[in-house]
C-alpha positions as CSV (number, residue, x, y, z in Angstrom):
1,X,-98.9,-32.4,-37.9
2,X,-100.5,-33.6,-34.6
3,X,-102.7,-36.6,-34.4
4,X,-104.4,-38.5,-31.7
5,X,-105.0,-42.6,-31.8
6,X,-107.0,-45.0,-29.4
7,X,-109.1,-47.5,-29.6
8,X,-111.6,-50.3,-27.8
9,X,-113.6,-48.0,-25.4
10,X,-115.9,-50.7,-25.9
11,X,-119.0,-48.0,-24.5
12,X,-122.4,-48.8,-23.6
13,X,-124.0,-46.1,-22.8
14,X,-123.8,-42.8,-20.5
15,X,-123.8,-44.6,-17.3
16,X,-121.0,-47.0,-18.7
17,X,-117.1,-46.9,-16.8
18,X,-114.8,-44.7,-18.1
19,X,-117.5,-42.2,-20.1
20,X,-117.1,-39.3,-18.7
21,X,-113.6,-39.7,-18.8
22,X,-113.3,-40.6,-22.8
23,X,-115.4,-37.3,-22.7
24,X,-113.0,-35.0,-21.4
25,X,-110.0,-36.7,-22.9
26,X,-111.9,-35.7,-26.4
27,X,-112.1,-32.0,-25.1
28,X,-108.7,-32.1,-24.1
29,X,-106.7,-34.0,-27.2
30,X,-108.6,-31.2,-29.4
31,X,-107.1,-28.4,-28.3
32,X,-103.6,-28.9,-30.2
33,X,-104.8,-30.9,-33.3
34,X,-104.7,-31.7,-37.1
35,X,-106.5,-35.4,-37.0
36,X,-107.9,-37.9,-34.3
37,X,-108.0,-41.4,-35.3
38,X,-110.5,-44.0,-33.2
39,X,-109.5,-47.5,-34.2
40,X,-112.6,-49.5,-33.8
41,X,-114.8,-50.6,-30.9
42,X,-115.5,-47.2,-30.1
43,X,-119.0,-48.3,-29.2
44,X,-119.6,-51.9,-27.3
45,X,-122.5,-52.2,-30.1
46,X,-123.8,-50.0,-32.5
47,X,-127.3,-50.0,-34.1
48,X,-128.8,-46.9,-36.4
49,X,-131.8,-46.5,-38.5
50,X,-132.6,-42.9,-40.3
51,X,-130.4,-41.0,-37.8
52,X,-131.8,-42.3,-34.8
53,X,-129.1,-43.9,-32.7
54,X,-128.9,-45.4,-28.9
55,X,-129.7,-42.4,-26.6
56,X,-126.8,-43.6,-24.4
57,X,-124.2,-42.9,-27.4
58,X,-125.7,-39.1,-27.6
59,X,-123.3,-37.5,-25.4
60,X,-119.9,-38.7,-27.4
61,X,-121.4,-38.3,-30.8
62,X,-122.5,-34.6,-30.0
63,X,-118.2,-34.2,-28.6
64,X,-117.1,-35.8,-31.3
65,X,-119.3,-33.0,-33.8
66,X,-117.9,-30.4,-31.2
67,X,-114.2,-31.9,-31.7
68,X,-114.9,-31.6,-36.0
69,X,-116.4,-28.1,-35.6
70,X,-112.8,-27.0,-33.6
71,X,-111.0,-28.0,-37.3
72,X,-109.9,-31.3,-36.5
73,X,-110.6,-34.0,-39.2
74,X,-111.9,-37.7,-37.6
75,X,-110.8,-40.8,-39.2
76,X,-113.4,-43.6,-37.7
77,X,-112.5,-47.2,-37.8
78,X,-115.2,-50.2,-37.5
79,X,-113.9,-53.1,-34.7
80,X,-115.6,-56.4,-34.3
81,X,-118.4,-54.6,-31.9
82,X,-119.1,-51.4,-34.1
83,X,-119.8,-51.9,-38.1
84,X,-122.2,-50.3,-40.5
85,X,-120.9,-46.9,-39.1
86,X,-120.6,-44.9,-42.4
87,X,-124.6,-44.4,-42.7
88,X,-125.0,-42.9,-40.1
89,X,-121.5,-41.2,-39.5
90,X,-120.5,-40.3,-42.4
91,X,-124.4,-39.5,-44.4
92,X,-125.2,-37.3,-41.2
93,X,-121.9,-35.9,-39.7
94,X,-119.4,-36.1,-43.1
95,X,-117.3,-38.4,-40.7
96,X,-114.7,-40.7,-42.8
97,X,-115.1,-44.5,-42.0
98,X,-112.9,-47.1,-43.1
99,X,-114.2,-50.5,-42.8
100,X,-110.7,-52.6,-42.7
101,X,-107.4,-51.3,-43.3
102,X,-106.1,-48.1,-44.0
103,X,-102.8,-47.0,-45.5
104,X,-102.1,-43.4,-45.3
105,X,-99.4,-40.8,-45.6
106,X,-98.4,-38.7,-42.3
107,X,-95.5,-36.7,-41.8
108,X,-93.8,-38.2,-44.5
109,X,-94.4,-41.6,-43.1
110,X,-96.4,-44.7,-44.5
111,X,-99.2,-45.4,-41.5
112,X,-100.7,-48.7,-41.8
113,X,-103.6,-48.3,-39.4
114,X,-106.4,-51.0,-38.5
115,X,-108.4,-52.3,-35.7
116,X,-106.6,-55.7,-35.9
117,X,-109.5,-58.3,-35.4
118,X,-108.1,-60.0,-38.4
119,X,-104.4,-60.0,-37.9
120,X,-104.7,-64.0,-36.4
121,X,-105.5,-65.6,-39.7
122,X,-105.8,-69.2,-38.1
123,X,-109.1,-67.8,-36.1
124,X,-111.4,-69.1,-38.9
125,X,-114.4,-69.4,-36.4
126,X,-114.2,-65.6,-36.0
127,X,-113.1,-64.7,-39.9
128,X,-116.8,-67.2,-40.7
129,X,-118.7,-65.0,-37.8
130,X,-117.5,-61.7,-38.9
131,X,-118.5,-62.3,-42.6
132,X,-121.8,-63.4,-41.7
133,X,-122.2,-59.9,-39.2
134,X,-120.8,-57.8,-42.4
135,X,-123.0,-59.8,-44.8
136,X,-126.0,-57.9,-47.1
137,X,-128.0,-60.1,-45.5
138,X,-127.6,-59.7,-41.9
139,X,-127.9,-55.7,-42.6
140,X,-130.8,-56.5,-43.9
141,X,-132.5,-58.0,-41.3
142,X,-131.2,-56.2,-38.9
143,X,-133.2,-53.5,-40.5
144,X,-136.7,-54.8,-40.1
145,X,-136.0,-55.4,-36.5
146,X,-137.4,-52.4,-34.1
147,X,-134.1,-50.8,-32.4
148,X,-135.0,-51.1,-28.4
149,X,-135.0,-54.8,-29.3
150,X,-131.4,-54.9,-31.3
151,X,-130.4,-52.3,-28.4
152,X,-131.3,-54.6,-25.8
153,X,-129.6,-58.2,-27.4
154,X,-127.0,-56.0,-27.9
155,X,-126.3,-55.0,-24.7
156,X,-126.8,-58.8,-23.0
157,X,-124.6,-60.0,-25.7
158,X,-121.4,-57.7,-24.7
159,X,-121.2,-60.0,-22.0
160,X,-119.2,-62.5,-24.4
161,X,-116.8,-59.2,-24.8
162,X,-115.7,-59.4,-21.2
163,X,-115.0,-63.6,-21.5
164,X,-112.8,-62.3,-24.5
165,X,-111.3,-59.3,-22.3
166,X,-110.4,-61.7,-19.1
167,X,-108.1,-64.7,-21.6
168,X,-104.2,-63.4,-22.0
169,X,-103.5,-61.3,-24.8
170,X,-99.7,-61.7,-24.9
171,X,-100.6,-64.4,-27.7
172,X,-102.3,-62.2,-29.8
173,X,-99.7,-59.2,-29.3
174,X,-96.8,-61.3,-30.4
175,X,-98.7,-62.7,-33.7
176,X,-99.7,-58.8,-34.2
177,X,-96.1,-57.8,-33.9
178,X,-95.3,-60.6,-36.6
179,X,-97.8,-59.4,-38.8
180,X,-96.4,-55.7,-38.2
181,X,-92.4,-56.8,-39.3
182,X,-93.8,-58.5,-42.4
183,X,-95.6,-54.9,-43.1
184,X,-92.0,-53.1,-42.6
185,X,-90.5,-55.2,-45.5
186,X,-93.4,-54.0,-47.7
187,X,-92.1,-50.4,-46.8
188,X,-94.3,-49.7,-44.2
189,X,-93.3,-47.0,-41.8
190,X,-95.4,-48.0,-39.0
191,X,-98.6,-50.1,-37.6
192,X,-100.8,-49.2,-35.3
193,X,-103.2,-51.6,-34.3
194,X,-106.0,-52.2,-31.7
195,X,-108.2,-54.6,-30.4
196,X,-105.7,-56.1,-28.4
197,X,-105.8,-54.4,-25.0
198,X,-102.5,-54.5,-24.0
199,X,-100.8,-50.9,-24.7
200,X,-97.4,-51.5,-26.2
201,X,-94.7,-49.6,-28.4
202,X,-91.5,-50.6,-29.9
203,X,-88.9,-49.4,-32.4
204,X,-87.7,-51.6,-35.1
205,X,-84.7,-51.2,-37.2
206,X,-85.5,-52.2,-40.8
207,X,-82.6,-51.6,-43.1
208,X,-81.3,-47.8,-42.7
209,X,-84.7,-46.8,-40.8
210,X,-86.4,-46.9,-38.1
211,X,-89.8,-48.3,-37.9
212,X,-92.7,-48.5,-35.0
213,X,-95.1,-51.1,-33.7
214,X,-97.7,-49.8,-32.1
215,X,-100.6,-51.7,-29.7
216,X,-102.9,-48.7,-28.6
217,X,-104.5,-50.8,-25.5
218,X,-107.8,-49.8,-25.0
219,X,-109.8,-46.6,-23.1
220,X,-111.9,-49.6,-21.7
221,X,-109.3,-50.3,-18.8
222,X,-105.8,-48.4,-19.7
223,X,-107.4,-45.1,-20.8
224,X,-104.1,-45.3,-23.3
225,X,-103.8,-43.6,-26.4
226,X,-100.8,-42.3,-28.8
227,X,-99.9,-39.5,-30.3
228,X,-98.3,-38.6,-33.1
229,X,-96.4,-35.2,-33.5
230,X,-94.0,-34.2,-36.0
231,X,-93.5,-37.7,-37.0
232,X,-92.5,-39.1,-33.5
233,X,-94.7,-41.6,-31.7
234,X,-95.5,-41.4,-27.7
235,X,-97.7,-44.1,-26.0
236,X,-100.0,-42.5,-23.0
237,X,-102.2,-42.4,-20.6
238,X,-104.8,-39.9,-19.9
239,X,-104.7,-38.8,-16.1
240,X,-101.3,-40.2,-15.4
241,X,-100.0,-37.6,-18.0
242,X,-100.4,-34.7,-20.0
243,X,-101.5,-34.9,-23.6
């Protein structure tokens, strides 16, 4: 079994850094493949009514179809920029969505896979902000807004993203690499999380066995991603190396 992981490309449309690339790296991880896993924050913001989506996105949604027509199976994760992805992604192109956490069986291994935005548990201004985002209500309304106008606040508001991208992340990596050893003792094989940034991999011995911590970076300045093949882990880096 091959699979392929990244995360936080953070996209805003066609014209946006790094597009083009995340394209061809989508072509290119398919060729070899039994399962591609994007771990939130694929899109910078996301916005959907009836199967009409931001003309920007087109491009990557019609390679990701292409990717899913070649036999590989897509595992989509919401992030903190990208929710209410499953009516559109999953009613219209039978992708799976998960809107948290995910526990799942690969190789042999117990995967514990999420985007991570809720790994710091003392960030309660964020845990408030996020349930109010996920909320019926704010669905709702967001519903009986026109699109070009939730496209365009959208698009000022990723602004606040790049504050968030420019403080350290070493804090948030060493709380995610707590929360990842306390998963080991439940019998977790490994964690893969995103939403940090910072691309990092590390091997833990837990009892007899061997576990791994994973930190997929982000496509939005590393262009890193993992793979997973025959139950061995390998952090990369698309254009430095071959996948």
């Amino acid at each position: 079994m091959r699979a392929v992981f990244f995360s936080d490309a953070h996209l805003r449309g066609a014209d946006g850094e790094g597009f083009g690339l995340l394209l061809s790296f989508l072509r290119d991880a398919s060729r070899n493949l039994d399962h591609l896993f994007i771990v939130g924050d694929l899109f910078d913001f996301w916005f959907s009514k009836g199967g009409v989506v931001y003309p920007g996105f087109l491009p990557v949604i019609e390679e990701l179809a292409a990717v899913q027509g070649r036999g590989v199976k897509i595992h989509l994760f919401e992030g903190n920029h990208d929710f209410y992805l499953a009516p559109y992604f999953t009613r219209y192109h039978g992708i799976e969505v998960f809107t948290d956490e995910a526990i799942l069986q690969l190789d042999g291994k117990r995967i514990y896979i999420a985007h991570g935005d809720l790994v710091d548990e003392t960030d309660r201004g964020y845990r408030l902000l996020r349930s109010v985002l996920r909320s019926r209500f704010f669905f709702g309304l967001q519903r009986l807004l026109p699109l070009p106008l939730l496209w365009s606040l959208a698009r000022l508001s990723s602004d606040t993203s790049k504050e968030y991208l420019a403080k350290p992340q070493e804090g948030l990596a060493a709380k995610m690499e707590a929360f990842a050893l306390a998963k080991f003792e439940e019998g977790i094989d490994a964690v893969i999380l995103g939403h940090c940034h910072l691309p990092a991999i590390r091997t833990h011995v837990v009892g007899a066995g061997q576990r791994q911590f994973v930190l997929l970076g982000d496509w939005l300045n590393h262009r890193s991603y993992l793979v997973m093949d025959s139950g061995e882990f390998d952090l990369g880096f698309y254009g430095a190396e071959p996948l």
